[in-house]
Biopython code that builds the backbone (N, CA, C, O; Angstrom):
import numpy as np
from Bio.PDB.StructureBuilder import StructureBuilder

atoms = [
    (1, "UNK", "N", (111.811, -4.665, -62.042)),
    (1, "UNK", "CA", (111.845, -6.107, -62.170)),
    (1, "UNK", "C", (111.782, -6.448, -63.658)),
    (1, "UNK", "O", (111.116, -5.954, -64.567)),
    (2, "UNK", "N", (112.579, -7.335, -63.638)),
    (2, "UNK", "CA", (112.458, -8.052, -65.449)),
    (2, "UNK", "C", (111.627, -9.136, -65.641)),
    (2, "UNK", "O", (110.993, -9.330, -64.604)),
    (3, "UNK", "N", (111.345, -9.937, -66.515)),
    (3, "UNK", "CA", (110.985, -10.912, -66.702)),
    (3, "UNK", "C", (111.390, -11.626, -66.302)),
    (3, "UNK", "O", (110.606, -12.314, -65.648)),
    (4, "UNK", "N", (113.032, -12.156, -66.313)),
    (4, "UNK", "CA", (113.669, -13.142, -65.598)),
    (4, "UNK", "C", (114.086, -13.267, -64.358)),
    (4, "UNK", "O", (114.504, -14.281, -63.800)),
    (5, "UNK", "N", (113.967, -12.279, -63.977)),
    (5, "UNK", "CA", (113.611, -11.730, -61.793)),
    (5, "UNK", "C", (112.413, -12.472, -61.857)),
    (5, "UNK", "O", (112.402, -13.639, -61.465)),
    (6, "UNK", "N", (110.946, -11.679, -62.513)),
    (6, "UNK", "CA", (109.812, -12.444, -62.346)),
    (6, "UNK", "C", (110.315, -14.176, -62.179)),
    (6, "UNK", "O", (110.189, -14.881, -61.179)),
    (7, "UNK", "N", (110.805, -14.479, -63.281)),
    (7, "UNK", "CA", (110.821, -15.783, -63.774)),
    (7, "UNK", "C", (111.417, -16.775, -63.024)),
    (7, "UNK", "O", (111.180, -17.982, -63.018)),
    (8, "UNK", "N", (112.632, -15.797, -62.063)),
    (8, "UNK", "CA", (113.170, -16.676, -61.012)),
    (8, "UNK", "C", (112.650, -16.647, -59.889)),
    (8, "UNK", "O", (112.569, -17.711, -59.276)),
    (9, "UNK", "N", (112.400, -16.039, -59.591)),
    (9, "UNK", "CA", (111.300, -15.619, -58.497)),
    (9, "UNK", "C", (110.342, -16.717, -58.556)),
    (9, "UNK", "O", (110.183, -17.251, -57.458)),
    (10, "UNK", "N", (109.717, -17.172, -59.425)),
    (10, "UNK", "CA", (108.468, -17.886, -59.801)),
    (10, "UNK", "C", (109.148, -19.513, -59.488)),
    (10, "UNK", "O", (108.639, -20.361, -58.754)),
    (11, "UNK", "N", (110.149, -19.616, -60.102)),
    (11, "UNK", "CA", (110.519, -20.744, -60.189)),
    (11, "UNK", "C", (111.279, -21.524, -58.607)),
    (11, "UNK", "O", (111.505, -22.714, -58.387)),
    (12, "UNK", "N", (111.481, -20.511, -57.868)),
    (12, "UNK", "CA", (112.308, -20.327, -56.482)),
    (12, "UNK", "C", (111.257, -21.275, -55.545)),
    (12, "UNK", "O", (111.729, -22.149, -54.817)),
    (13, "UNK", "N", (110.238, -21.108, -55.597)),
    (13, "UNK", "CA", (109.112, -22.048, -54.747)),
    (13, "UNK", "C", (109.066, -23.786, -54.949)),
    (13, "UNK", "O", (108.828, -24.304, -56.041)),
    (14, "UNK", "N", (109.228, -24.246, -54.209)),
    (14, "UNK", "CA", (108.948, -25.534, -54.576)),
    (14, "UNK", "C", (107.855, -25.959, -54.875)),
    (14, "UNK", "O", (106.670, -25.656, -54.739)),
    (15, "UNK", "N", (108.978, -27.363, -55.679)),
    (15, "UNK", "CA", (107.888, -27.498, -57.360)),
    (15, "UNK", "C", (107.560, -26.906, -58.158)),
    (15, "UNK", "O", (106.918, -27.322, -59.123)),
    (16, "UNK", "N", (107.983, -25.561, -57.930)),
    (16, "UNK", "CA", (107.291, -24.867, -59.470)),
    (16, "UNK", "C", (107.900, -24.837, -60.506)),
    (16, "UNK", "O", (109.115, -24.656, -60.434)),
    (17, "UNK", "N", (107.363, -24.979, -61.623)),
    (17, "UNK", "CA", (107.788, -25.296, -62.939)),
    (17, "UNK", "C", (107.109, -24.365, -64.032)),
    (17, "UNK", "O", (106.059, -23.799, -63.727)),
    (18, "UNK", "N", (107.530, -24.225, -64.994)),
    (18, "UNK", "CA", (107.314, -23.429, -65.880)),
    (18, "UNK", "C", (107.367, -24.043, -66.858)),
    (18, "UNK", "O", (108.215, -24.866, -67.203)),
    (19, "UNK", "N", (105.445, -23.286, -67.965)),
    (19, "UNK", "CA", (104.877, -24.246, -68.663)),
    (19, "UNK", "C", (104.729, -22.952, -70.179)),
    (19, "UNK", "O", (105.468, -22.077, -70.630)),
    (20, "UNK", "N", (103.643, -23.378, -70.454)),
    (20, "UNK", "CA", (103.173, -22.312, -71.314)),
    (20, "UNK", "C", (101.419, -22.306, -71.535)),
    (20, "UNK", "O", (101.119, -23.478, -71.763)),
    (21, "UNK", "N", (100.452, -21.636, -71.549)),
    (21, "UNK", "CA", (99.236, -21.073, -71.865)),
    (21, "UNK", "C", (99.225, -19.867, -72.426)),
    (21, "UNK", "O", (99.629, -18.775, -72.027)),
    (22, "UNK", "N", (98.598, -20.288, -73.612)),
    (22, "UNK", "CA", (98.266, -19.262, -74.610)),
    (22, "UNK", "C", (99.268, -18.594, -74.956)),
    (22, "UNK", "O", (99.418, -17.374, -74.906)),
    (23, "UNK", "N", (99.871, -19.276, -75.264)),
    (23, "UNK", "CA", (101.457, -18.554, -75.892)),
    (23, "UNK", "C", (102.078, -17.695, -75.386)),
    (23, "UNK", "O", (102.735, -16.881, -76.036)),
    (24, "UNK", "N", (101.967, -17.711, -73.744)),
    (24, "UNK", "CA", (102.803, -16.823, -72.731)),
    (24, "UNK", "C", (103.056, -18.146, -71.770)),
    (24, "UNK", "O", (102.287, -19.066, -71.492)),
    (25, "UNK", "N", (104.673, -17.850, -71.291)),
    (25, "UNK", "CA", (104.985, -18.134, -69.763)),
    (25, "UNK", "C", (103.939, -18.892, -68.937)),
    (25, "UNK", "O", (102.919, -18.833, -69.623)),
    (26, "UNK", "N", (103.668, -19.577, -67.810)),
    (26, "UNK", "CA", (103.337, -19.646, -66.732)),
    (26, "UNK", "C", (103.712, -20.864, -65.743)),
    (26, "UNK", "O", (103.943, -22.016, -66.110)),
    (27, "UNK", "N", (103.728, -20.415, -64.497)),
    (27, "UNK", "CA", (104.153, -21.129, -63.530)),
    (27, "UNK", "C", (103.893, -22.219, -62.746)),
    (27, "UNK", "O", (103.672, -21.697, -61.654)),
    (28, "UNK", "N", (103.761, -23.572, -62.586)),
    (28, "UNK", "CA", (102.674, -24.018, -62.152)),
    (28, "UNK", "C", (103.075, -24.812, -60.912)),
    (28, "UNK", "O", (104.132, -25.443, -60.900)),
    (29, "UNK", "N", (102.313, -24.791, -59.955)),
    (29, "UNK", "CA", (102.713, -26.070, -58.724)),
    (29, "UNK", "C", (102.001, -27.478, -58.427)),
    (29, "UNK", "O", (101.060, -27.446, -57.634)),
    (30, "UNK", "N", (102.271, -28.396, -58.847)),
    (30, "UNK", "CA", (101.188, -29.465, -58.830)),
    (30, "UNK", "C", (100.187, -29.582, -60.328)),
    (30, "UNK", "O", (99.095, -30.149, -60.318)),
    (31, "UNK", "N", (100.629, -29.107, -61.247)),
    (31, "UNK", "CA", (99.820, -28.461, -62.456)),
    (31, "UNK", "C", (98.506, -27.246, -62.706)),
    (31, "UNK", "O", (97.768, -26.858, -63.612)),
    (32, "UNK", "N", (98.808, -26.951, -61.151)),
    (32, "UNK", "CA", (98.066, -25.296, -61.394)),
    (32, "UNK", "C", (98.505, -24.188, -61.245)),
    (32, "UNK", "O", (99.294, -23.895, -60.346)),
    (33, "UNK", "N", (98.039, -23.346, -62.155)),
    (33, "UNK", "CA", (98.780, -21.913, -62.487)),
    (33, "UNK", "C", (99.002, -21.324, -61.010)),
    (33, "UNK", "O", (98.059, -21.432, -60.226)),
    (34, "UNK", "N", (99.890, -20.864, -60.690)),
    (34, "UNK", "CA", (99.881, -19.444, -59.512)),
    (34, "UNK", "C", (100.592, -18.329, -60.107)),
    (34, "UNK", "O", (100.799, -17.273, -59.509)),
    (35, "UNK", "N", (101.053, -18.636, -61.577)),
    (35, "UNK", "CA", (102.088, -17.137, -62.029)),
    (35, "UNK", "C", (101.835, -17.187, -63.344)),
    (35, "UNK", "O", (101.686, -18.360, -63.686)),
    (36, "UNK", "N", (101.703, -16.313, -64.371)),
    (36, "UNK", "CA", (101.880, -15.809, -65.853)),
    (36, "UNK", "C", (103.152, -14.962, -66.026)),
    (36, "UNK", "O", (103.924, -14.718, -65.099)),
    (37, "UNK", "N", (103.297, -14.562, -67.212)),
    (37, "UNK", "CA", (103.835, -13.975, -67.693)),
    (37, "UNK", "C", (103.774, -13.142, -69.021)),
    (37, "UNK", "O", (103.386, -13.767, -70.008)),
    (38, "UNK", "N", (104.022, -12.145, -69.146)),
    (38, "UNK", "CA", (104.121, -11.779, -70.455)),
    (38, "UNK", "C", (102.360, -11.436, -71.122)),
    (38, "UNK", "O", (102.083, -11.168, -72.291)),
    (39, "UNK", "N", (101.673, -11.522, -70.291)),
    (39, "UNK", "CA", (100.523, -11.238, -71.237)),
    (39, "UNK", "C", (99.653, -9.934, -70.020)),
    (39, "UNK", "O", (99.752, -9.843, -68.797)),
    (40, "UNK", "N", (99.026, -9.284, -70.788)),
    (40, "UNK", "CA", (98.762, -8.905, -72.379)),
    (40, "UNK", "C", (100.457, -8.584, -72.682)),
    (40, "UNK", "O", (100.661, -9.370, -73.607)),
    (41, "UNK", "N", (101.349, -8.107, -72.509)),
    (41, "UNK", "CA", (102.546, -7.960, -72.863)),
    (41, "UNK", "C", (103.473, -8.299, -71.607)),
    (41, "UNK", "O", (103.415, -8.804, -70.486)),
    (42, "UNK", "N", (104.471, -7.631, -72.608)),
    (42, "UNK", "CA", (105.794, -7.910, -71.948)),
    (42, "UNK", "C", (106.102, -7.386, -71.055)),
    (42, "UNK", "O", (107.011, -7.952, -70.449)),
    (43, "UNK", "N", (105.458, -5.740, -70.287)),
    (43, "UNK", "CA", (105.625, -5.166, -69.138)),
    (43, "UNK", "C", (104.976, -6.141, -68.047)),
    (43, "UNK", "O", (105.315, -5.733, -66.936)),
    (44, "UNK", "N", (104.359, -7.011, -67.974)),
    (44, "UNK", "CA", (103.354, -7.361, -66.864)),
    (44, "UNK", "C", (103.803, -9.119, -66.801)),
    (44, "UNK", "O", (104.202, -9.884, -67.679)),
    (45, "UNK", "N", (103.497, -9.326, -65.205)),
    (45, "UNK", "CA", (103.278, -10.826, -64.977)),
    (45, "UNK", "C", (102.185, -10.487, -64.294)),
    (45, "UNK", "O", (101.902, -9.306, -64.092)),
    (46, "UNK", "N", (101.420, -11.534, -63.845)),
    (46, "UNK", "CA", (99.984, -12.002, -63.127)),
    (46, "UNK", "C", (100.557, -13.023, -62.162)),
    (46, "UNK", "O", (101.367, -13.933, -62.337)),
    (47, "UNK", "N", (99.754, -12.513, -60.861)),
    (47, "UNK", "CA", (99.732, -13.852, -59.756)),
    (47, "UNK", "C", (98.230, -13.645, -59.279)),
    (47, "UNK", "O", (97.701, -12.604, -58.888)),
    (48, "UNK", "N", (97.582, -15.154, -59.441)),
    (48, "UNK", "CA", (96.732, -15.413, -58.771)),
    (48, "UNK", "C", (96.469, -16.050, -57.617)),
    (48, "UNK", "O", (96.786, -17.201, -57.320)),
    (49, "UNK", "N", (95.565, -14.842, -56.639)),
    (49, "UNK", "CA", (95.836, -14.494, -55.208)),
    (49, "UNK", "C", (94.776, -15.048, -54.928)),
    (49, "UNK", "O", (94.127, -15.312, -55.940)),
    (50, "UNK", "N", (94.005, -15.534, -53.401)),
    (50, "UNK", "CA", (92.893, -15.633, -53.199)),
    (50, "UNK", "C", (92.213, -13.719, -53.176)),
    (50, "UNK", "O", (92.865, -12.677, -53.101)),
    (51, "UNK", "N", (90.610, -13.945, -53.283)),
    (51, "UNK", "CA", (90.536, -12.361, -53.482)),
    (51, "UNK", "C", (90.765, -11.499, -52.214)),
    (51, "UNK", "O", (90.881, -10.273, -52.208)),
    (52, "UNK", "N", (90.802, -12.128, -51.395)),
    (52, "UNK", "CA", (91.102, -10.932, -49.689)),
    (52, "UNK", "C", (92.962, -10.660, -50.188)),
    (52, "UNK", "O", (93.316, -9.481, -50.228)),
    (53, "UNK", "N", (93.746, -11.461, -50.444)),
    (53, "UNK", "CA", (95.132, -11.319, -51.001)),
    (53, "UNK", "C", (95.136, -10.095, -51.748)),
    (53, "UNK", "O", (95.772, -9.132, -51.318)),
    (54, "UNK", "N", (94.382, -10.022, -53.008)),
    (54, "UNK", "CA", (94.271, -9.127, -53.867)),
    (54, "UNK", "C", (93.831, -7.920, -53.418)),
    (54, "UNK", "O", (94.306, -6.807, -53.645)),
    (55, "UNK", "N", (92.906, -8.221, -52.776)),
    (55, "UNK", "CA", (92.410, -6.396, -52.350)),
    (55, "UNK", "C", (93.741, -6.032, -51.107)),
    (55, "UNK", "O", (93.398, -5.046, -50.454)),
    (56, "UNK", "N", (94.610, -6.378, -50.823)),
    (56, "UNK", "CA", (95.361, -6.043, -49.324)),
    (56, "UNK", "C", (96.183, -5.663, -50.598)),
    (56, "UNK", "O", (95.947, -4.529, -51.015)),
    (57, "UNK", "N", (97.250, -6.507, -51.408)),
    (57, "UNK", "CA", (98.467, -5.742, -52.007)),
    (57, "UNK", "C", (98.023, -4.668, -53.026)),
    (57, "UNK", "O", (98.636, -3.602, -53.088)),
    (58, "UNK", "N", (96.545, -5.038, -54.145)),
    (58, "UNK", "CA", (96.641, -3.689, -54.703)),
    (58, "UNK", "C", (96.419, -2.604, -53.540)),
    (58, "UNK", "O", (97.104, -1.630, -53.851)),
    (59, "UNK", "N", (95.731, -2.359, -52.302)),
    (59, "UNK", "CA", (95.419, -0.984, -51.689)),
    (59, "UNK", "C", (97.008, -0.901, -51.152)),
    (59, "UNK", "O", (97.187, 0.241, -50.727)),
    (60, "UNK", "N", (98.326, -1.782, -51.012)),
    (60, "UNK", "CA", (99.288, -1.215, -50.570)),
    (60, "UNK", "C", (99.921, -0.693, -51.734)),
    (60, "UNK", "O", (100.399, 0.430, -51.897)),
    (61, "UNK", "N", (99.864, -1.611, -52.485)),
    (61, "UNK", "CA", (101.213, -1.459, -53.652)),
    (61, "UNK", "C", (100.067, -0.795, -55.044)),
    (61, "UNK", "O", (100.378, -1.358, -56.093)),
    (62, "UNK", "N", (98.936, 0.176, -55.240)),
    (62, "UNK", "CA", (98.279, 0.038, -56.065)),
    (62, "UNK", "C", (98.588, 0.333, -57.451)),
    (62, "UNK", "O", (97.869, 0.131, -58.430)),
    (63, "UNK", "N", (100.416, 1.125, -57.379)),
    (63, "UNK", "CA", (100.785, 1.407, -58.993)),
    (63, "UNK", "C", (101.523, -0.273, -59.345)),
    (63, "UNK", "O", (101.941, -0.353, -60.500)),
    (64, "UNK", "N", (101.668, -1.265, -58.685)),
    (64, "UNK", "CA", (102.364, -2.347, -58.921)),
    (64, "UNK", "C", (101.259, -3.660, -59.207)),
    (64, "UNK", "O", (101.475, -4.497, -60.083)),
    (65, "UNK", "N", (100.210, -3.683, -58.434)),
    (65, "UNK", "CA", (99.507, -4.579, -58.545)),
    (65, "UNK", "C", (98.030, -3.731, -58.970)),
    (65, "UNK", "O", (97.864, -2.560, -58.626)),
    (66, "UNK", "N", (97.013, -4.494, -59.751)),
    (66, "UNK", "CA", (95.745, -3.951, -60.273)),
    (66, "UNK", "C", (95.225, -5.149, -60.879)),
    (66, "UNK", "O", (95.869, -5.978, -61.521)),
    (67, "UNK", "N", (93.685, -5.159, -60.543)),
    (67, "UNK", "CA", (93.376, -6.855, -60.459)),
    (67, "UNK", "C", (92.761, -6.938, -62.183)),
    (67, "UNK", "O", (92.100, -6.012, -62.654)),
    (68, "UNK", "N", (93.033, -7.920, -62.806)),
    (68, "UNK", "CA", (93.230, -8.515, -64.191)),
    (68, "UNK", "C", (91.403, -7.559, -64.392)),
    (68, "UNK", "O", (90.692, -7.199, -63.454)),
    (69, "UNK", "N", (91.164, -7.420, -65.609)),
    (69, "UNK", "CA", (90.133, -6.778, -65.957)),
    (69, "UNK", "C", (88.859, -7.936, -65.881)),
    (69, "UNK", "O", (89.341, -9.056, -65.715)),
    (70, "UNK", "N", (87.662, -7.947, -65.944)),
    (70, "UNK", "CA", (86.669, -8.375, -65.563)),
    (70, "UNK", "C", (86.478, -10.377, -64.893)),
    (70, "UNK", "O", (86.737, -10.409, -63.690)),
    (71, "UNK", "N", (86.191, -11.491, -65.339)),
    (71, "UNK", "CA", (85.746, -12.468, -64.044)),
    (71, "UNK", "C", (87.364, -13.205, -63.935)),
    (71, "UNK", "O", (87.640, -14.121, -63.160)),
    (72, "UNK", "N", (87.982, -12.788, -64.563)),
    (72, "UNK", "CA", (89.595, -13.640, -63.749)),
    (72, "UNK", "C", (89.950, -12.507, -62.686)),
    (72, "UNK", "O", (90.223, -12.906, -61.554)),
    (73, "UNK", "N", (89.977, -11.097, -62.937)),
    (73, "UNK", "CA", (90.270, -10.717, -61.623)),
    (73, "UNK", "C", (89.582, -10.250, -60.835)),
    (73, "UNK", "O", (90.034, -9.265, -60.252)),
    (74, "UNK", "N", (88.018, -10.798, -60.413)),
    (74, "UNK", "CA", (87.357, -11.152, -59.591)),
    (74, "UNK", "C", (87.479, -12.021, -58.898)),
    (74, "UNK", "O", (86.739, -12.226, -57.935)),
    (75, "UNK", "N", (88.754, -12.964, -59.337)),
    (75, "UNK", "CA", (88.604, -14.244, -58.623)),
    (75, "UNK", "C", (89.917, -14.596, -58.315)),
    (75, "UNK", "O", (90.323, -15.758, -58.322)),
    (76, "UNK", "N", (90.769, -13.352, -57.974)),
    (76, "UNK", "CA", (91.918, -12.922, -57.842)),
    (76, "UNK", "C", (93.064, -12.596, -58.511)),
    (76, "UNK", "O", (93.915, -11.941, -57.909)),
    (77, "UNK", "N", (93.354, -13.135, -60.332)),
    (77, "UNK", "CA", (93.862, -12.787, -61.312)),
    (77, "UNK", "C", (94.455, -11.213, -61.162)),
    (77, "UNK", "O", (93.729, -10.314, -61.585)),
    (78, "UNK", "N", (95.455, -10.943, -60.706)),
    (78, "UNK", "CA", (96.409, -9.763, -60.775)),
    (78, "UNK", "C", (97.196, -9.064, -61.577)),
    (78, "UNK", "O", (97.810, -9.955, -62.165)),
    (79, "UNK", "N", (97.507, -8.249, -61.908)),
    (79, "UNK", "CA", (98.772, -8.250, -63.113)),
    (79, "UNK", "C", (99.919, -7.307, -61.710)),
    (79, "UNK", "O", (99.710, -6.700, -60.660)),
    (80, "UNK", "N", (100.902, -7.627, -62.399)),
    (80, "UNK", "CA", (102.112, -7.312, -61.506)),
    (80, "UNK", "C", (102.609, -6.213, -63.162)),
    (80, "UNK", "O", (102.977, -6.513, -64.298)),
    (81, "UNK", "N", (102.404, -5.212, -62.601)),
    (81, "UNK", "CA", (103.804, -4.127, -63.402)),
    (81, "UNK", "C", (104.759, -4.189, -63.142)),
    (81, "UNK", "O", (105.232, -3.520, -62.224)),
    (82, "UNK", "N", (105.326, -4.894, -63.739)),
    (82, "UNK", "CA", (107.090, -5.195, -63.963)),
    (82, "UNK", "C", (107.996, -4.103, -63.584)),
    (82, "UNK", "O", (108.566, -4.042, -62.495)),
    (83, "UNK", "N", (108.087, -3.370, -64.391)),
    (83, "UNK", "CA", (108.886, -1.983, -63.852)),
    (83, "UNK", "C", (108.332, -1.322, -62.710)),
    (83, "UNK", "O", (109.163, -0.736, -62.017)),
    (84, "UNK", "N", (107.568, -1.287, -62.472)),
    (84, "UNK", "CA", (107.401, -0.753, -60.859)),
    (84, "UNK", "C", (107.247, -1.853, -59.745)),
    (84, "UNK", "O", (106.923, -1.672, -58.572)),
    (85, "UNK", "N", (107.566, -3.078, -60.403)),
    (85, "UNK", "CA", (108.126, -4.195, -59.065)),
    (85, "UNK", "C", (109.141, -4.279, -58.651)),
    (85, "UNK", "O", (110.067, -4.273, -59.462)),
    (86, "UNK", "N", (109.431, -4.388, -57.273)),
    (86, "UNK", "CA", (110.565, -4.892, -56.830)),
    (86, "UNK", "C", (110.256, -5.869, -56.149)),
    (86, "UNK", "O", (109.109, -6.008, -55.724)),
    (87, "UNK", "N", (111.500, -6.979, -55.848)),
    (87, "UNK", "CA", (111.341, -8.428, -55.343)),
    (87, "UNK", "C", (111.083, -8.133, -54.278)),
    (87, "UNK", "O", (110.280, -9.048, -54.098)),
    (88, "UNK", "N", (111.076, -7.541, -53.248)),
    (88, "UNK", "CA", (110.787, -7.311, -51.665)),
    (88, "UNK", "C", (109.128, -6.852, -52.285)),
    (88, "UNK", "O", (108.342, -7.196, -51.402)),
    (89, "UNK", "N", (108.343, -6.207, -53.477)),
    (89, "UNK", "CA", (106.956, -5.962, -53.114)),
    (89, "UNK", "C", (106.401, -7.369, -53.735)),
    (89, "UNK", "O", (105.353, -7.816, -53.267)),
    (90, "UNK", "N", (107.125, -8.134, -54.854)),
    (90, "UNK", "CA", (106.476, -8.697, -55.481)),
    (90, "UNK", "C", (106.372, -10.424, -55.233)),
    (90, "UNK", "O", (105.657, -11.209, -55.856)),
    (91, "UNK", "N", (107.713, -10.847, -53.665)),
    (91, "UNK", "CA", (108.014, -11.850, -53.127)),
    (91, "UNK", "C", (106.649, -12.589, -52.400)),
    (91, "UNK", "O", (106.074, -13.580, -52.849)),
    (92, "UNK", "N", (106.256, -11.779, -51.055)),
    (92, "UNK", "CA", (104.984, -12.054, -50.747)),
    (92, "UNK", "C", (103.842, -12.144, -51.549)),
    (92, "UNK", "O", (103.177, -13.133, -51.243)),
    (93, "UNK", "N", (103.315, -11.417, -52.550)),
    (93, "UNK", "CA", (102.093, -11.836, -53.451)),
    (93, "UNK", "C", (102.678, -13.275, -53.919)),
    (93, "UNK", "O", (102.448, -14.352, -53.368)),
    (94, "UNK", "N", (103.113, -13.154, -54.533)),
    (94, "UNK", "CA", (103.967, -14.512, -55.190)),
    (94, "UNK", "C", (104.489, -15.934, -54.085)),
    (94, "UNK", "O", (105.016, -16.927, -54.588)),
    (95, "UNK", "N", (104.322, -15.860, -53.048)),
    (95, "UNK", "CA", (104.013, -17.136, -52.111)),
    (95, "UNK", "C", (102.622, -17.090, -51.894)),
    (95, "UNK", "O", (102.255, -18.232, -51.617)),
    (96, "UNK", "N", (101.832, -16.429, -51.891)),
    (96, "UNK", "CA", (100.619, -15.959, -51.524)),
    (96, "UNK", "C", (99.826, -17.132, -52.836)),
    (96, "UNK", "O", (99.164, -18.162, -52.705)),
    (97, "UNK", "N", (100.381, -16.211, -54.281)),
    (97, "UNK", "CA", (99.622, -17.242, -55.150)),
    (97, "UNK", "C", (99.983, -18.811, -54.871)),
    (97, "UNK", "O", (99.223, -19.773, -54.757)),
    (98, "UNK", "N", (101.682, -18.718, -54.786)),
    (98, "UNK", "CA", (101.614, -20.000, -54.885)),
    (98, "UNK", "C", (101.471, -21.355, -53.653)),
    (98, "UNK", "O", (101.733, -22.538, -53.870)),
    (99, "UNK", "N", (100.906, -20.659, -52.148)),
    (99, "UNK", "CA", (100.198, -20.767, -51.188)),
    (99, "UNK", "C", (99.143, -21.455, -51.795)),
    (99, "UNK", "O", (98.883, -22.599, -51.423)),
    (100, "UNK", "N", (98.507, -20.915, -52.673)),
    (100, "UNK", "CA", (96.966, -20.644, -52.760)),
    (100, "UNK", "C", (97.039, -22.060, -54.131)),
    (100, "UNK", "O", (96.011, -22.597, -54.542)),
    (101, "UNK", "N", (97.980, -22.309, -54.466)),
    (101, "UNK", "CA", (97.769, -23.343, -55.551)),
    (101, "UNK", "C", (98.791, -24.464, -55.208)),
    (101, "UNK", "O", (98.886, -25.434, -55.961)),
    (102, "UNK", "N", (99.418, -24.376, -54.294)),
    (102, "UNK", "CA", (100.094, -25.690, -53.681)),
    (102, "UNK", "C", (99.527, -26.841, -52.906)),
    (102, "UNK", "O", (98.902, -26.588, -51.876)),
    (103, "UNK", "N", (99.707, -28.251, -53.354)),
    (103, "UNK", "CA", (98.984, -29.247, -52.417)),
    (103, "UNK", "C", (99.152, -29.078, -50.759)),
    (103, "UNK", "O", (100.161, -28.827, -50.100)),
    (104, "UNK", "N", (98.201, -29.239, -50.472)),
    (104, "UNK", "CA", (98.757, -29.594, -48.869)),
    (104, "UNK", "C", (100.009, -29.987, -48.333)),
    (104, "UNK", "O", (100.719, -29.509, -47.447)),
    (105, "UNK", "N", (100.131, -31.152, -49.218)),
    (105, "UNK", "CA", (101.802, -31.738, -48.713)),
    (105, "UNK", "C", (102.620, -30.925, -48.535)),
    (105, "UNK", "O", (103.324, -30.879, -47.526)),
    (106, "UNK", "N", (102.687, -29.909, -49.760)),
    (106, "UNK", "CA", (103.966, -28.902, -49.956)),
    (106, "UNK", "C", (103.669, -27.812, -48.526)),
    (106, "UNK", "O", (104.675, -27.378, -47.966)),
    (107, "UNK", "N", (102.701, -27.525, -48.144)),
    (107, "UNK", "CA", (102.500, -26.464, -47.122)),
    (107, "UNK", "C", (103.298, -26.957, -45.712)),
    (107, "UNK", "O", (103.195, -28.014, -45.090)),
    (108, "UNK", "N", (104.079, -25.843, -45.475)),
    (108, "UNK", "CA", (104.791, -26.570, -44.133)),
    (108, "UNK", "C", (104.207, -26.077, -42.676)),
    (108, "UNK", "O", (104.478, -24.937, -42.298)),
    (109, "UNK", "N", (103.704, -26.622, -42.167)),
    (109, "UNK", "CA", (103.109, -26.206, -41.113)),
    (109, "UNK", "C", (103.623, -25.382, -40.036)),
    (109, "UNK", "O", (104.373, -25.952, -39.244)),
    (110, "UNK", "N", (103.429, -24.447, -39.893)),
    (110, "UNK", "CA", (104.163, -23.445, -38.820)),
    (110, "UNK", "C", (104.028, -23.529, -37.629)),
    (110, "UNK", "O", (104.303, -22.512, -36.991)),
    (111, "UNK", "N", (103.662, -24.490, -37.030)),
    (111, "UNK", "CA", (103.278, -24.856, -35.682)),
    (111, "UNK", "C", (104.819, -25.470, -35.137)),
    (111, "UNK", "O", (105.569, -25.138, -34.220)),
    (112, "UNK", "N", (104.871, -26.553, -36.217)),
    (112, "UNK", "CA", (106.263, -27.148, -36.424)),
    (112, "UNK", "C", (107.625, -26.536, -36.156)),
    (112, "UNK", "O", (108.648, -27.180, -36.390)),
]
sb = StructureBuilder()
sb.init_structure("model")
sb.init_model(0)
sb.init_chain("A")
sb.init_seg("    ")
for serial, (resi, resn, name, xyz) in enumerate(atoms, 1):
    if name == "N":
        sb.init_residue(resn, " ", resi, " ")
    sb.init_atom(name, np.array(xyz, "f"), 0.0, 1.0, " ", f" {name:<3s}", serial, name[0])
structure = sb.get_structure()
């Protein structure tokens, strides 16, 4: 996966838009983050998962996903390894975050 896979990928969800924090990338729905980019570098994006999210894809996918180093990825902060993503592993985390940071409105009810 590249950056701009990441990047479309990110942007593919409704409403999401792409901003910038701390002088990297990020994605936002409603004005909250569910995606980064680019930090600490350029191999990696971040999706923030709720933490049961996080512990299910790193124990599947654990060379692709590994949770951000101390209280952001406690609180689901991920990094996604780019080169060992592919859009079929990295599609679901990535509704997942942006599940997890979308208003209600946007959620479509599956009952429906």
């Amino acid at each position: 996966m590249t950056l701009n896979d990441f990047r479309r990928l990110a942007l593919s969800f409704p409403e999401a838009v792409e901003a910038e924090h701390m002088s990297h990338p990020d994605f936002r729905v409603a004005g909250k983050i569910f995606a980064t980019l680019a930090y600490p570098d350029k191999t990696y994006g971040m999706v923030k998962l709720p933490p049961l999210d996080q512990d299910k894809f790193v124990q599947e996918c654990p060379e692709v996903f590994t949770p951000v180093p101390g209280y952001w990825g406690k609180g689901g902060a991920t990094h996604v390894h780019l080169k060992k993503a592919t859009k079929k592993m990295l599609e679901p985390a990535m509704a997942a975050a942006w599940r997890n940071a979308a208003p209600k409105h946007l959620l479509k009810d599956p009952a429906k």
